[in-house]
Steps between C-alpha positions, in 0.01 A plus 500: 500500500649832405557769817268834450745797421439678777778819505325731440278421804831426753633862355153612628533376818886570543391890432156454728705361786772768483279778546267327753861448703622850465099587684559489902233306667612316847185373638298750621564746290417349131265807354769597236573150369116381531402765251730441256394127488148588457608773231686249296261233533205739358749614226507136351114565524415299826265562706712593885357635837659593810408294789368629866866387617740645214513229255394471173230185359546506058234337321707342211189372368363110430243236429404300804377782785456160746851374464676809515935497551650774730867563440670718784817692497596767762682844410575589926819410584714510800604841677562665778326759755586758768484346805731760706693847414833475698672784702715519207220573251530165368238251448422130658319318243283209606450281154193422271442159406860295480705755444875419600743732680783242404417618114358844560824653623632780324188565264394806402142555663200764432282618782167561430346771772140511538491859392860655457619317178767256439871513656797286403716288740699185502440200704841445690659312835520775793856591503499376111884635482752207480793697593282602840356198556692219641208267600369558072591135407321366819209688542152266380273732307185592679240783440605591865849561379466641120379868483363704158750743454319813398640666174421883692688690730337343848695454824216470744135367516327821476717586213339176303181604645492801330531364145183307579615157576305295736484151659250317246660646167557237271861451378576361154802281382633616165446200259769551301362352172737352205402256218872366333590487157476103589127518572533464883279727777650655767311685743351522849142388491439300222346339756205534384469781223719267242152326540271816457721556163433117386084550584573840235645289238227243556251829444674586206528137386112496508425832321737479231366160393135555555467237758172388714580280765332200508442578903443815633902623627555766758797648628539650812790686592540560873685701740546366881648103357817591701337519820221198400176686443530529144334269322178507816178571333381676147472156302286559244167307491520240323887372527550187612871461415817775646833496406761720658757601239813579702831467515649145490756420717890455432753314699653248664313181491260674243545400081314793405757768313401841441454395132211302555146524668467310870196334552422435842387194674503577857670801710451528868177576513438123348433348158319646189192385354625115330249598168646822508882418492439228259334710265766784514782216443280387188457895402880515509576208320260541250640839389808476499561680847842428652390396881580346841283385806642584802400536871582812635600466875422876661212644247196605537256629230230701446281220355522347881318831624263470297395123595573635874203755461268201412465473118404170379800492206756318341804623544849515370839692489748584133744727450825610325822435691629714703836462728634698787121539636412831680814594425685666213289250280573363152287372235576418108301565200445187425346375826240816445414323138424165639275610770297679206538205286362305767246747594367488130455173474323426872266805515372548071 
């Protein structure tokens, strides 16, 4: 069976993705990125609406109204908030979701007051100065211990006061987004909006080729998965079937690469739907999908929030590799093309 070209649909995505990334959204504060998912949705001529918590539910159309598919991606990510401002004028952050001191250190950071604007800073160790510091190789890193180091001329508390900052501002990790000449992703926070990029192309995949599901397909983008609220509630009536299209593990004891799409059998919240997994194994052999099946050992999905709220739903888990997880991530091209391929096949 010859492979669908699909290019110009990973190019798509590849573009999709990078803007989505370059978009700050830790959960909580998702407004920005939200709306430009429902704007590009309605530009491929779907049908998108807000939801009462922040997300956004896309009709992408289809036959069967009584055996409708949900496919979920998230665009929050991880972050940071005010928790203290020091004597110093510095700030303690306490962390959204997983985010990682260890792999946070020395990032550039934007603070978002509630009314005052935006101010720089970099995420650092107190005492960050290895020539000063004589306990720097020793010292574990803790958000009790790291500090934002304000880019403004602040020596005290009142002095960061006075710009505006408070304890509760949110405080967001630059992503620092690059796609290689070699087709690989790099990026924090692919986890999840390489996904939110892939449900685009599988838009655009639909319009360009006049497609009518032969079950009625909804996407819902959401924006609290990384603290496991997500996916609870707005199914649309009618689905009996959710998928969460996220990002598929990489690493030691894995097989999944970042070349290929992950399908998942069980994580720690327990196993996927049997009929489900089978199916998306057929889906990927069937077009031509590179794949693995792994079990993902700390993972937890949106798709699981949505059971947990007490839909009555089949459920399973996809998505493009992805390695160095809720860190400085990295993806490939080519892992972004078989989740679509795969996509194509299981949901038209």
């Amino acid at each position: 069976m010859k492979k669908a070209n699909l290019k110009k649909y990973t190019d798509f995505i590849v573009k999709e993705t990078s803007d989505l990334l370059n978009i700050d959204s830790p959960t909580g504060y998702t407004k920005e990125a939200a709306t430009w998912v429902k704007n590009e949705f309605e530009k491929l001529g779907f049908k998108a609406d807000h939801t009462n918590k922040g997300g956004v539910i896309v009709d992408l159309t289809g036959k069967d109204k009584k055996n409708g598919l949900l496919l979920e991606a998230h665009t929050d990510t991880l972050g940071g908030m005010v928790s203290t401002i020091k004597s110093n004028g510095r700030l303690q952050l306490t962390n959204l979701g997983g985010m990682n001191p260890n792999n946070a250190e020395t990032e550039n950071v934007r603070i978002v007051t509630k009314f005052d604007g935006i101010y720089e800073g970099t995420f650092q160790l107190n005492n960050a100065s290895i020539h000063v510091n004589g306990d720097y190789n020793d010292t574990k890193r803790t958000w009790e211990n790291c500090e934002v180091v304000l880019d403004e001329d602040v020596k005290t508390k009142e002095d960061t006061e006075k710009l505006g900052i408070s304890v509760g501002d949110f405080v967001c990790f630059e992503p620092n987004v690059r796609v290689t000449k070699t087709g690989y992703i790099k990026s924090r926070f692919l986890d999840d909006k390489l996904s939110v990029g892939i449900l685009l192309g599988l838009a655009k995949y639909i319009k360009d080729n006049k497609i009518t599901p032969k079950r009625a397909l909804y996407a819902h983008i959401t924006v609290f998965e990384e603290v496991g609220h997500g996916g609870s509630g707005s199914v649309p009536e009618g689905c009996t079937e959710a998928i969460s299209v996220d990002m598929g593990c990489v690493g030691d004891g894995l097989t999944c690469t970042e070349r290929q799409v992950s399908i998942c059998a069980k994580d720690s919240g327990g196993p996927y739907s049997y009929d489900i997994v089978q199916g998306l194994i057929k889906a990927a052999m069937d077009s031509g999908a590179d794949y693995a099946v792994d079990i993902y050992p700390h993972y937890g999905s949106d798709v699981e929030a949505t059971l947990r709220s007490g839909n009555d739903l089949k459920h399973g888990l996809i998505g493009a590799g992805v390695y160095a997880s809720h860190g400085y991530e990295r993806s490939h091209r080519d892992g972004a093309e078989n989740t679509l391929r795969l996509l194509i096949q299981y949901s038209l």
